[in-house]
OpenMM code with the backbone's topology and positions (N, CA, C; nanometers):
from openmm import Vec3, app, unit

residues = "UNK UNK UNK UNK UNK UNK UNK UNK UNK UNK UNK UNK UNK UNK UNK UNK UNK UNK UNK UNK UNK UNK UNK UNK UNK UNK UNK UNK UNK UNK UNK UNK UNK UNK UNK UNK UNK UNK UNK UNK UNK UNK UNK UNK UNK UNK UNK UNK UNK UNK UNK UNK UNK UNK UNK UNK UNK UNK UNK UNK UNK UNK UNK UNK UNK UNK UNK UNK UNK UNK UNK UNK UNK UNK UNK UNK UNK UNK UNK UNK UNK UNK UNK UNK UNK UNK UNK UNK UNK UNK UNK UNK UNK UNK UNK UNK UNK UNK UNK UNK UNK UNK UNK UNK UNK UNK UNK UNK UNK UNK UNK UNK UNK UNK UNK UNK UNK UNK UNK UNK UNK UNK UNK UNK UNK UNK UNK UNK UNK UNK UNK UNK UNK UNK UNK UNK UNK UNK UNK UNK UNK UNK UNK UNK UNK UNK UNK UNK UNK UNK UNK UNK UNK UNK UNK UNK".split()
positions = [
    Vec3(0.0835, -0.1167, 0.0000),
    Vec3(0.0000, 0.0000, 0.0000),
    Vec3(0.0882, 0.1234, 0.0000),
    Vec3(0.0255, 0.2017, -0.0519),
    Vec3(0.1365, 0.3404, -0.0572),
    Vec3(0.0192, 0.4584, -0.0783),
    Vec3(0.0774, 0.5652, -0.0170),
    Vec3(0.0025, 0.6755, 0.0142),
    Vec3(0.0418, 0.8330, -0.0442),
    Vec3(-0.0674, 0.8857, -0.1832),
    Vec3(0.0368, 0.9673, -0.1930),
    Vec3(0.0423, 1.1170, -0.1498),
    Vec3(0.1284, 1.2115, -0.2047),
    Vec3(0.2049, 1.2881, -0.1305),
    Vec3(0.1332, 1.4068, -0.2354),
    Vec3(0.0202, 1.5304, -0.1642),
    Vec3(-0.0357, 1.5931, -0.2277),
    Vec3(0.0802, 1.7234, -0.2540),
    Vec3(0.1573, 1.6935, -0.3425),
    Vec3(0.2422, 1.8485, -0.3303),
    Vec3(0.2024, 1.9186, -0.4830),
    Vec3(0.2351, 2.0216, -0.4749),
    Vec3(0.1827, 2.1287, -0.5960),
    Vec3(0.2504, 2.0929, -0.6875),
    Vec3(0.4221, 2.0449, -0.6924),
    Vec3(0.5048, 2.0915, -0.7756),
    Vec3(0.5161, 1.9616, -0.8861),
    Vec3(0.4816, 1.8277, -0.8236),
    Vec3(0.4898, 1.7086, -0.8601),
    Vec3(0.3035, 1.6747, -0.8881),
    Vec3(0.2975, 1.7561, -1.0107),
    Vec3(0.1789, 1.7022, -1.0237),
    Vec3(0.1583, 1.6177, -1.1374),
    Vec3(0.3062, 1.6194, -1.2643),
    Vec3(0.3358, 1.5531, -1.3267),
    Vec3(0.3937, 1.3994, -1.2701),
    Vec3(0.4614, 1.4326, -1.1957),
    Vec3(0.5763, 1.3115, -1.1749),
    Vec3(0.5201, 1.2643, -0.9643),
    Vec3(0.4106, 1.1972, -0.9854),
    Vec3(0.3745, 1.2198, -0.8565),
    Vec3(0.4380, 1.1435, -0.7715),
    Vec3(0.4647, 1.1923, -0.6309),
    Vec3(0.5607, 1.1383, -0.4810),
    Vec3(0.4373, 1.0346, -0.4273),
    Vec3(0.4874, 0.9135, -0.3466),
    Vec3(0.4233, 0.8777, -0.2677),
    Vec3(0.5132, 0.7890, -0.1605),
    Vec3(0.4490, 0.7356, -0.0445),
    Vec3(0.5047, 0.7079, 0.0303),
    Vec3(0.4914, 0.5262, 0.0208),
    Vec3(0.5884, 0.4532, 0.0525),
    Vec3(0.5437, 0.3589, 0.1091),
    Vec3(0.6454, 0.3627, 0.2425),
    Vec3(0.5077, 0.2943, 0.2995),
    Vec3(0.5685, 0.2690, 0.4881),
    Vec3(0.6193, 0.1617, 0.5011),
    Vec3(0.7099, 0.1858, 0.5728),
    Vec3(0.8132, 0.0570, 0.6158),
    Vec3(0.7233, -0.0609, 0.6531),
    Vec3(0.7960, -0.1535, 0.6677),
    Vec3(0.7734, -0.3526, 0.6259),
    Vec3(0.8345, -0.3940, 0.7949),
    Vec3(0.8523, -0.5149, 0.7616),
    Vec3(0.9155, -0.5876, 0.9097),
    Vec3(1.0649, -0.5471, 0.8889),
    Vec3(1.1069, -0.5737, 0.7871),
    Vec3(1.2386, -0.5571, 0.7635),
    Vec3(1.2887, -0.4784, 0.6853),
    Vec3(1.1932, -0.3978, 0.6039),
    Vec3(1.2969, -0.2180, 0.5458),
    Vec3(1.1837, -0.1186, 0.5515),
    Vec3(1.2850, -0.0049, 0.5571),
    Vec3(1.2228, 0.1237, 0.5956),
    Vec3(1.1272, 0.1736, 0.5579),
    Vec3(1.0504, 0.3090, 0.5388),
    Vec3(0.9570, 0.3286, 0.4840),
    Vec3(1.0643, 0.4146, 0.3512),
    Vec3(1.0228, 0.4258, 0.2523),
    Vec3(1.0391, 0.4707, 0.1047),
    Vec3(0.9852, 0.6073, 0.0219),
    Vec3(1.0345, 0.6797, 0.0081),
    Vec3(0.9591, 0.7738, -0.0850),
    Vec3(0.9581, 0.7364, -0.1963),
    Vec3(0.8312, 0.7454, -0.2969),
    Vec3(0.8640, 0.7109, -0.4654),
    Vec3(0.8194, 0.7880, -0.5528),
    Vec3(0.8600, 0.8070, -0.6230),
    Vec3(0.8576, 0.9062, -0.7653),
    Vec3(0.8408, 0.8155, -0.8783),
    Vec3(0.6880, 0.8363, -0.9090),
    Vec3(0.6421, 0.7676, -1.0814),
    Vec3(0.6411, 0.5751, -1.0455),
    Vec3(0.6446, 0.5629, -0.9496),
    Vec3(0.6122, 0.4637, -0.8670),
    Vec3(0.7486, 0.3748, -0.8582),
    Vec3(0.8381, 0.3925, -0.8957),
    Vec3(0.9991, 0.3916, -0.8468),
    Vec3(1.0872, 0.4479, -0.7450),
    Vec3(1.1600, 0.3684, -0.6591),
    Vec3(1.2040, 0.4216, -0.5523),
    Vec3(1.3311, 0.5747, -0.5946),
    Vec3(1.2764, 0.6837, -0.5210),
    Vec3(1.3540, 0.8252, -0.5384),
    Vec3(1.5304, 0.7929, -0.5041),
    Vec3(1.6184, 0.7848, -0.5620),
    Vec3(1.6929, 0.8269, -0.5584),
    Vec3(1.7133, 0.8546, -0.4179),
    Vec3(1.8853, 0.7814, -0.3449),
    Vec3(1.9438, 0.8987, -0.2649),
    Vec3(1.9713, 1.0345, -0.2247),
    Vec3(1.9744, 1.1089, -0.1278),
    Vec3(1.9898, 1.2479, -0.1352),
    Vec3(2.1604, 1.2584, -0.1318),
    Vec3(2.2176, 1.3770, -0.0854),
    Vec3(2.3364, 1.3614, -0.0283),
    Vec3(2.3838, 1.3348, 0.1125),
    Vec3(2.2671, 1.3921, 0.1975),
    Vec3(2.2657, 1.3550, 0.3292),
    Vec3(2.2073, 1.1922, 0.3650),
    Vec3(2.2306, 1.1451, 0.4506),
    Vec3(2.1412, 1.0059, 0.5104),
    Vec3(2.0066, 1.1086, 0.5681),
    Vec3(1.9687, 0.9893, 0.5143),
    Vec3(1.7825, 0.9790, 0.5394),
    Vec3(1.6988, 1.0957, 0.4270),
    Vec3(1.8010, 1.1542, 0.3373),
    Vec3(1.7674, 1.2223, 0.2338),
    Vec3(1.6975, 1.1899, 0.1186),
    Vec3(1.6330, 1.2027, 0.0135),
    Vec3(1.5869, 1.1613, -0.1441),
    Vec3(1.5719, 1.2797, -0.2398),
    Vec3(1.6125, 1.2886, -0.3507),
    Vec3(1.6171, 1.3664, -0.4544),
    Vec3(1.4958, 1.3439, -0.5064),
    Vec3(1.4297, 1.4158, -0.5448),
    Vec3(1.2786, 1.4146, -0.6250),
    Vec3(1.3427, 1.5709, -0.7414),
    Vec3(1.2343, 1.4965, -0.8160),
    Vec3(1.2827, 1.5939, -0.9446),
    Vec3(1.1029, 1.6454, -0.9780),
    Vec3(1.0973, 1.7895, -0.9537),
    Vec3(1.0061, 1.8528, -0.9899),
    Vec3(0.9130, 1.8827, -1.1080),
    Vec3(0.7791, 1.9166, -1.1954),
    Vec3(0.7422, 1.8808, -1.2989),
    Vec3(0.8088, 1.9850, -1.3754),
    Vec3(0.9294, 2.1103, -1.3350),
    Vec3(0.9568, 2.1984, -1.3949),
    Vec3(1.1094, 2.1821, -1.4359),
    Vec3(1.1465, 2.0444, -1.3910),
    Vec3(1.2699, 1.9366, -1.4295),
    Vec3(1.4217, 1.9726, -1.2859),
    Vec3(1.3690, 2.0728, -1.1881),
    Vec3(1.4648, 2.1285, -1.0919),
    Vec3(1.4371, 1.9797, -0.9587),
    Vec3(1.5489, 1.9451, -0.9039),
    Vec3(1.5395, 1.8656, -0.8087),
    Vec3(1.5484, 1.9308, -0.6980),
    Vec3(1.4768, 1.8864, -0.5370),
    Vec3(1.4556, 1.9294, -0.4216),
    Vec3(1.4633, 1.7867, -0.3416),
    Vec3(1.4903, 1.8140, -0.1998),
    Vec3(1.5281, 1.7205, -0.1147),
    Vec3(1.4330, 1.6542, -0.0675),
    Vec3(1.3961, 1.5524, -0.0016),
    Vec3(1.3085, 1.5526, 0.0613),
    Vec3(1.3497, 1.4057, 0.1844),
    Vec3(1.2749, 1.4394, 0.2978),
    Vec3(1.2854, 1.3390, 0.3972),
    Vec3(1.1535, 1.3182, 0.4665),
    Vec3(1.1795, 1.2029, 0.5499),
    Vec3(1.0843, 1.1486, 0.6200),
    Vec3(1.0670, 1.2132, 0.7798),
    Vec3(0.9692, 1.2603, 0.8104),
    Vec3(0.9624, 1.2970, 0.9701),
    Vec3(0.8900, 1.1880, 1.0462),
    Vec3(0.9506, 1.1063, 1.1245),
    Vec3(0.8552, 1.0281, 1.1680),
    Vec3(0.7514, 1.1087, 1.2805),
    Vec3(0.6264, 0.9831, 1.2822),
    Vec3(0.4754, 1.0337, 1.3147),
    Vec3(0.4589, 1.0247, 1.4479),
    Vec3(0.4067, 1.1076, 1.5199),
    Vec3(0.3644, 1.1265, 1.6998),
    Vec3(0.3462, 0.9575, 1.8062),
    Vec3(0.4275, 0.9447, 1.8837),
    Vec3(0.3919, 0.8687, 1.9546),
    Vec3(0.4668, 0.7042, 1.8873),
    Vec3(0.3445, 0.6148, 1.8788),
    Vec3(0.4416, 0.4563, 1.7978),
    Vec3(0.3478, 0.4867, 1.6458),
    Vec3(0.3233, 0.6271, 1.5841),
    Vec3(0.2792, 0.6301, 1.4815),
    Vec3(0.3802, 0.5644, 1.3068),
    Vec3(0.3262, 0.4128, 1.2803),
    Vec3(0.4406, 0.3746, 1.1857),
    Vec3(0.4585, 0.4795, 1.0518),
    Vec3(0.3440, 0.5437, 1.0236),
    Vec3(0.3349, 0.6457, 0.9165),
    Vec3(0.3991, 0.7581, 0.9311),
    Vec3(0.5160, 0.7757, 0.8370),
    Vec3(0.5939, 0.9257, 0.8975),
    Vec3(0.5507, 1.0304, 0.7680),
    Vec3(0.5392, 1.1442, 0.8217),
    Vec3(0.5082, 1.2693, 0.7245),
    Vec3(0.6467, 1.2865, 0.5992),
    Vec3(0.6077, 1.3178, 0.5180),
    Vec3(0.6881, 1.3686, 0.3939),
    Vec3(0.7523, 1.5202, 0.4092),
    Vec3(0.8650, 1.5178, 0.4123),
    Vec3(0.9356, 1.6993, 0.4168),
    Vec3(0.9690, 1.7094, 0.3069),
    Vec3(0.9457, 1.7810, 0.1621),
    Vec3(0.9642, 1.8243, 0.0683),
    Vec3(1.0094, 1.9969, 0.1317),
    Vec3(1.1565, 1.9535, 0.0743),
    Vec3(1.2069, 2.1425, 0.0672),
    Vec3(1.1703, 2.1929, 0.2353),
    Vec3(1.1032, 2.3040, 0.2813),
    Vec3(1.0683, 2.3158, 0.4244),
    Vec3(0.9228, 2.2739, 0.4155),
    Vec3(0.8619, 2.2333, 0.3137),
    Vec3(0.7211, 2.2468, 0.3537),
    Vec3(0.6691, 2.0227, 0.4319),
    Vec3(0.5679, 2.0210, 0.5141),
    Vec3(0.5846, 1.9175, 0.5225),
    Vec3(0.4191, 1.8401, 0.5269),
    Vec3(0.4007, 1.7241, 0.4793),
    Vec3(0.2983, 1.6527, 0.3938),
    Vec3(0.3300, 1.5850, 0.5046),
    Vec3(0.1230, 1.5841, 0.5428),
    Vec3(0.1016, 1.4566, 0.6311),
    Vec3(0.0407, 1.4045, 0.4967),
    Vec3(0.0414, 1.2364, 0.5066),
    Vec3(-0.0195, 1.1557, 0.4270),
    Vec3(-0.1339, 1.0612, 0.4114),
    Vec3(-0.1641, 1.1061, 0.5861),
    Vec3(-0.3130, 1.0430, 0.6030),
    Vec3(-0.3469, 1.1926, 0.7504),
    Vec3(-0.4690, 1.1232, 0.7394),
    Vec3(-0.4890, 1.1951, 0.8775),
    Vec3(-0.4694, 1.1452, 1.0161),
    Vec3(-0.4762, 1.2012, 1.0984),
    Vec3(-0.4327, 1.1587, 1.2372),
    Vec3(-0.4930, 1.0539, 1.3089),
    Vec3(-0.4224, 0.9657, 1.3686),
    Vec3(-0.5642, 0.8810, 1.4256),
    Vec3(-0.5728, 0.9157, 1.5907),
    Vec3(-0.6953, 0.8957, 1.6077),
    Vec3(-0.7614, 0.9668, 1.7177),
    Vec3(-0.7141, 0.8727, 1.8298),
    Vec3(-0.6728, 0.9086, 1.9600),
    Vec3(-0.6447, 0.9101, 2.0650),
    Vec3(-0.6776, 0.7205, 2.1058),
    Vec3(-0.7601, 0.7415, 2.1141),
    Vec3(-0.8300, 0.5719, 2.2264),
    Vec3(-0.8093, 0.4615, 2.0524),
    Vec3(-0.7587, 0.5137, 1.9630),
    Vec3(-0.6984, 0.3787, 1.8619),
    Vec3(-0.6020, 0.3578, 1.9428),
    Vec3(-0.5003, 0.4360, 1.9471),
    Vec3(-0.3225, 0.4545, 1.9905),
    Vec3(-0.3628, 0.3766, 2.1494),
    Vec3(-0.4865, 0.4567, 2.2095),
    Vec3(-0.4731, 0.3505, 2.3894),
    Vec3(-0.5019, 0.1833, 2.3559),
    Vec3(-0.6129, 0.1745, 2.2706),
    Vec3(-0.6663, 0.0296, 2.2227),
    Vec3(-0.5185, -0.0786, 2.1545),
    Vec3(-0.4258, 0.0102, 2.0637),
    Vec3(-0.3194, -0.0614, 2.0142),
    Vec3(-0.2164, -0.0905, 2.1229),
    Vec3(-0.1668, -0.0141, 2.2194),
    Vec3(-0.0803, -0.0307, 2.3187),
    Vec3(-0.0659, -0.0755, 2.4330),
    Vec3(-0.2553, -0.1272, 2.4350),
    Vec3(-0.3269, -0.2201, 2.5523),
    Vec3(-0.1986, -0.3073, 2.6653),
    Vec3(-0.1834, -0.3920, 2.5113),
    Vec3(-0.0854, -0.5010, 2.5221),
    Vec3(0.0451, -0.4783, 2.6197),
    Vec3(0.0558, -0.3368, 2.6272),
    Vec3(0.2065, -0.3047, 2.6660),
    Vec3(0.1882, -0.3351, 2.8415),
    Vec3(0.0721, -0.3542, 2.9202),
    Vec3(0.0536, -0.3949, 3.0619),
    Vec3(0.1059, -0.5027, 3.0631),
    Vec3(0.0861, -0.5878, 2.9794),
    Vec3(0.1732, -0.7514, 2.9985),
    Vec3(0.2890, -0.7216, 3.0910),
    Vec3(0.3646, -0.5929, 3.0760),
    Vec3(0.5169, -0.5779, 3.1360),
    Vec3(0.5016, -0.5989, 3.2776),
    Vec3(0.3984, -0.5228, 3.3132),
    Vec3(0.3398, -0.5000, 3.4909),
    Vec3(0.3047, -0.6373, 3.5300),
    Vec3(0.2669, -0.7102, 3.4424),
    Vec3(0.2237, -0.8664, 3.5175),
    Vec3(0.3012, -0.9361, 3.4807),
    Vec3(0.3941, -0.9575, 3.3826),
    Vec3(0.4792, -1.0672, 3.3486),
    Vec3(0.5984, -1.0106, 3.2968),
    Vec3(0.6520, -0.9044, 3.3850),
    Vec3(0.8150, -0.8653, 3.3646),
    Vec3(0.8848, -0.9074, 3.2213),
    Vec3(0.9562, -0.9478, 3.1913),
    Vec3(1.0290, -0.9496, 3.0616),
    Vec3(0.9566, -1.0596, 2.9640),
    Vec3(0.8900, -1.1637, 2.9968),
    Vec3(0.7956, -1.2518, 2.8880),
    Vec3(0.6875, -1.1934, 2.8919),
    Vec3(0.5874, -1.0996, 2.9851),
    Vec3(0.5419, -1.0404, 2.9586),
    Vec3(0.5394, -0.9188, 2.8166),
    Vec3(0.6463, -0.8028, 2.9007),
    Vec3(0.6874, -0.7089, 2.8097),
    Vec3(0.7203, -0.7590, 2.6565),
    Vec3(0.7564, -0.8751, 2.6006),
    Vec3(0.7778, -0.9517, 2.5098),
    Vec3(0.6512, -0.9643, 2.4299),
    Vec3(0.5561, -1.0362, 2.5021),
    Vec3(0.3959, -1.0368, 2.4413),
    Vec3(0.3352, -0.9234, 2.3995),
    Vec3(0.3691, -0.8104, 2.5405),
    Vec3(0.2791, -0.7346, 2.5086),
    Vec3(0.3662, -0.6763, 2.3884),
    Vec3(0.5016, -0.6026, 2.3954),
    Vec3(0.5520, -0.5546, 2.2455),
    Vec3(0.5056, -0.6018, 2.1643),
    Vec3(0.5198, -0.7441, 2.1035),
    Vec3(0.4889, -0.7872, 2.0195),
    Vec3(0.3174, -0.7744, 1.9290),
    Vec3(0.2515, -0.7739, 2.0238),
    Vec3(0.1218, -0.7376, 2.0178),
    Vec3(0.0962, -0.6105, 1.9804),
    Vec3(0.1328, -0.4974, 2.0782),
    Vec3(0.1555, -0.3857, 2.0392),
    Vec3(0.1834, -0.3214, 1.8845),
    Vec3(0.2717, -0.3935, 1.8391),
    Vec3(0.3489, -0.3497, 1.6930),
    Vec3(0.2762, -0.3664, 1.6273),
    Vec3(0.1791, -0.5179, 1.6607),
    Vec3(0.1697, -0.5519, 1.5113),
    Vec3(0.0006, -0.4600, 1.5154),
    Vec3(-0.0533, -0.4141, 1.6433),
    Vec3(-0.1580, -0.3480, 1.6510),
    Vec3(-0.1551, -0.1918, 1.5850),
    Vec3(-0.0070, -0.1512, 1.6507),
    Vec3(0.0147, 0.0037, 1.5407),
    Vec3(0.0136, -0.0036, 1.4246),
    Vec3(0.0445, -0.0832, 1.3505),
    Vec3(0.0232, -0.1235, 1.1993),
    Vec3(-0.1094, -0.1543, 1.1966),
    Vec3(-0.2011, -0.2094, 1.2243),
    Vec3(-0.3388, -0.2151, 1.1646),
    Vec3(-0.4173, -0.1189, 1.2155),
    Vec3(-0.3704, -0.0434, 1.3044),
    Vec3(-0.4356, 0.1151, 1.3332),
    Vec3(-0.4476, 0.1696, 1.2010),
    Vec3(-0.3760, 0.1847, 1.1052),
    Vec3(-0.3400, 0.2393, 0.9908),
    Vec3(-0.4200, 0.2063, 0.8658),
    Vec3(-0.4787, 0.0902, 0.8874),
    Vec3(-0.5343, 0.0417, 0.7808),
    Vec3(-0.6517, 0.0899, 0.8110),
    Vec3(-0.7143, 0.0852, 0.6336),
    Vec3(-0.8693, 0.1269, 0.6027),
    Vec3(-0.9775, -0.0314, 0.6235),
    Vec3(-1.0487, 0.0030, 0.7383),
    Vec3(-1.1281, -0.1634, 0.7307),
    Vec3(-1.2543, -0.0485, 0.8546),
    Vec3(-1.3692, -0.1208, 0.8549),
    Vec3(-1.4796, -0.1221, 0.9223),
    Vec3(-1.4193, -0.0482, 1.0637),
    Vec3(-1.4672, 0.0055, 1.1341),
    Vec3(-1.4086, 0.0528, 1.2809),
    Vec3(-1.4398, -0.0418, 1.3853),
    Vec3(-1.6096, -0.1376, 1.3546),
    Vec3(-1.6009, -0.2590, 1.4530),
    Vec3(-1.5006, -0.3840, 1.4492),
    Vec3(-1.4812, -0.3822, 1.3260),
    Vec3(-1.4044, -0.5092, 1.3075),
    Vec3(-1.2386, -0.4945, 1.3303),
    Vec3(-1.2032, -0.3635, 1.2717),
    Vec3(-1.0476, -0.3024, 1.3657),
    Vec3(-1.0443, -0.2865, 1.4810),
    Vec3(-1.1277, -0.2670, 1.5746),
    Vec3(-1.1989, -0.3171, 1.7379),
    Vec3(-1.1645, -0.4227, 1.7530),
    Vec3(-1.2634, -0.5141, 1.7212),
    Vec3(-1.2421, -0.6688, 1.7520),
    Vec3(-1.0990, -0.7110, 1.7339),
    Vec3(-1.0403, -0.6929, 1.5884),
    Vec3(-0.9055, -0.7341, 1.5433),
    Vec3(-0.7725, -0.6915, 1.6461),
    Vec3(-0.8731, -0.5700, 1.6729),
    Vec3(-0.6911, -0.5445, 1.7743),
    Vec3(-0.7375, -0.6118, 1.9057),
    Vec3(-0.8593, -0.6128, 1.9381),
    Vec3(-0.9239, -0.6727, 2.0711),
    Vec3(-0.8786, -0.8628, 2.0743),
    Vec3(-0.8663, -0.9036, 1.9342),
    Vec3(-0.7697, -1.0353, 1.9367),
    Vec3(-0.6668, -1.0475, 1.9759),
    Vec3(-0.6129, -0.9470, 1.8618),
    Vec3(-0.4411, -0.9437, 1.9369),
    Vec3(-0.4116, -0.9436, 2.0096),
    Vec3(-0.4747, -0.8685, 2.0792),
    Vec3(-0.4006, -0.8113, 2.2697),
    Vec3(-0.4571, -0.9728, 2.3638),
    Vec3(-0.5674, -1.0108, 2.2882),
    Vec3(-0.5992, -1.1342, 2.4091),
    Vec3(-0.5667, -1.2406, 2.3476),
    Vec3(-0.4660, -1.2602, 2.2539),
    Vec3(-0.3718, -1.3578, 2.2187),
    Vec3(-0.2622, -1.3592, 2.2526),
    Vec3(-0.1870, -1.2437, 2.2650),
    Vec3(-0.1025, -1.1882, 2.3895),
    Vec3(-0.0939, -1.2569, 2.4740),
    Vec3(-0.2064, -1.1927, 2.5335),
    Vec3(-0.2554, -1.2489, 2.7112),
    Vec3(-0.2081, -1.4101, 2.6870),
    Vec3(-0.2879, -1.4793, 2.6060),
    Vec3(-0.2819, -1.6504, 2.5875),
    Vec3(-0.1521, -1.7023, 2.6272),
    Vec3(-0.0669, -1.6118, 2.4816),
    Vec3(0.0390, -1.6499, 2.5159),
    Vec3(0.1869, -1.6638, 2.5863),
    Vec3(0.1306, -1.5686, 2.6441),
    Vec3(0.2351, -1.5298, 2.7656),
    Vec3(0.1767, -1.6577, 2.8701),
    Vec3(0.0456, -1.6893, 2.8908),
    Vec3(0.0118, -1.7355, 3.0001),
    Vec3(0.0479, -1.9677, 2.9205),
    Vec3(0.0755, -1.9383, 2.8443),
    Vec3(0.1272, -2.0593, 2.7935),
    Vec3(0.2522, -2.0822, 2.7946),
    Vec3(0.3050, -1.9488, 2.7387),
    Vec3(0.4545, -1.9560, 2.7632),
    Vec3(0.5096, -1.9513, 2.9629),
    Vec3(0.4686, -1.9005, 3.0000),
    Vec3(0.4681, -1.9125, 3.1388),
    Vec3(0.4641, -2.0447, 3.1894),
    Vec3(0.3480, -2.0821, 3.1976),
    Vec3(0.3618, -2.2346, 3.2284),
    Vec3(0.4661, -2.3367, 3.2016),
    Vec3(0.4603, -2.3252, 3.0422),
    Vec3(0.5988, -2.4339, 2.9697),
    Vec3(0.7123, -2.3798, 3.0864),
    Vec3(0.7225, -2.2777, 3.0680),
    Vec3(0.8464, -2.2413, 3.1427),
    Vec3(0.8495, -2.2458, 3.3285),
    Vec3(0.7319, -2.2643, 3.3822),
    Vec3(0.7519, -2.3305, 3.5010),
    Vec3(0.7446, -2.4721, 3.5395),
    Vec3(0.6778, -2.4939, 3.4008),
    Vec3(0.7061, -2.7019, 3.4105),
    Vec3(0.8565, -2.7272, 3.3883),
    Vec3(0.9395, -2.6315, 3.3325),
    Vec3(1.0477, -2.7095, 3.2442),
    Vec3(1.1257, -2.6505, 3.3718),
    Vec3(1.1098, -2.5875, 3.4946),
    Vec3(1.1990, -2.5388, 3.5973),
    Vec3(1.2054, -2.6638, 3.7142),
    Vec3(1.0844, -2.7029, 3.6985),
    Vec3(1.0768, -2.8066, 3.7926),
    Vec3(1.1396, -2.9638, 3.7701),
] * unit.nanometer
topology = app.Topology()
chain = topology.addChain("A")
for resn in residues:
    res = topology.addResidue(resn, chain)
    for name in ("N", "CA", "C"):
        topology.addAtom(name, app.Element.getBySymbol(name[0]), res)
């Protein structure tokens, strides 16, 4: 999925974002090809519809938001809108695991957590992104309380 980047100047050659994966970053793209290096790290060259190139980088987003805003030149592109408050409490539920189950806890609940900030993001029904993250977090729970056990049978 990729999200794009409403700027004035690229209305020929349009920017968009894709957000980072499990294992690489998020991407700016131009004409649906990844932009070019900048000269700085964490930089990208985009080339304007008037053929002049400008910089552009990623700002990452408020809080464990995985979607980071677009900085073209000084001006800066959000690419979705914000998500409202009690998503971000509902996705990070998971993170209490730490308070009850110290480090296999904190383990579950991260894990849970992450993969809940990522489907904050997605476009689906608002009951069923409820329920879905309302799985996660109590699959969590499961499995911490499974992994727990194994691990006090295998002490004894």
């Amino acid at each position: 999925m990729t999200y794009p980047v409403n700027a004035p100047s690229f209305l020929n050659q349009p920017v968009t974002l894709k957000p980072s994966g499990l294992l690489s970053g998020a991407k700016i793209m131009q004409n649906d090809q990844p932009a070019p290096k900048g000269d700085k790290r964490g930089t990208f060259l985009l080339t304007q519809d008037d053929g002049t190139q400008v910089t552009a980088s990623l700002k990452q987003g408020k809080f464990l938001d995985p979607l980071p805003s677009v900085v073209i030149g000084e001006e800066v592109y959000a690419v979705a809108e914000p998500v409202s408050w009690y998503w971000w409490f509902w996705a990070v539920l998971p993170f209490a695991l730490v308070g009850v189950g110290g480090l296999l806890g904190g383990l579950c609940g991260a894990t849970a957590a992450i993969i809940n900030t990522r489907l904050v993001r997605r476009e689906m029904n608002g009951v069923l992104k409820f329920l879905l993250l309302g799985f996660i977090s109590l699959t969590a729970v499961v499995v911490y309380f499974l992994l727990a056990m194994l691990f006090t049978s295998m002490m004894r």
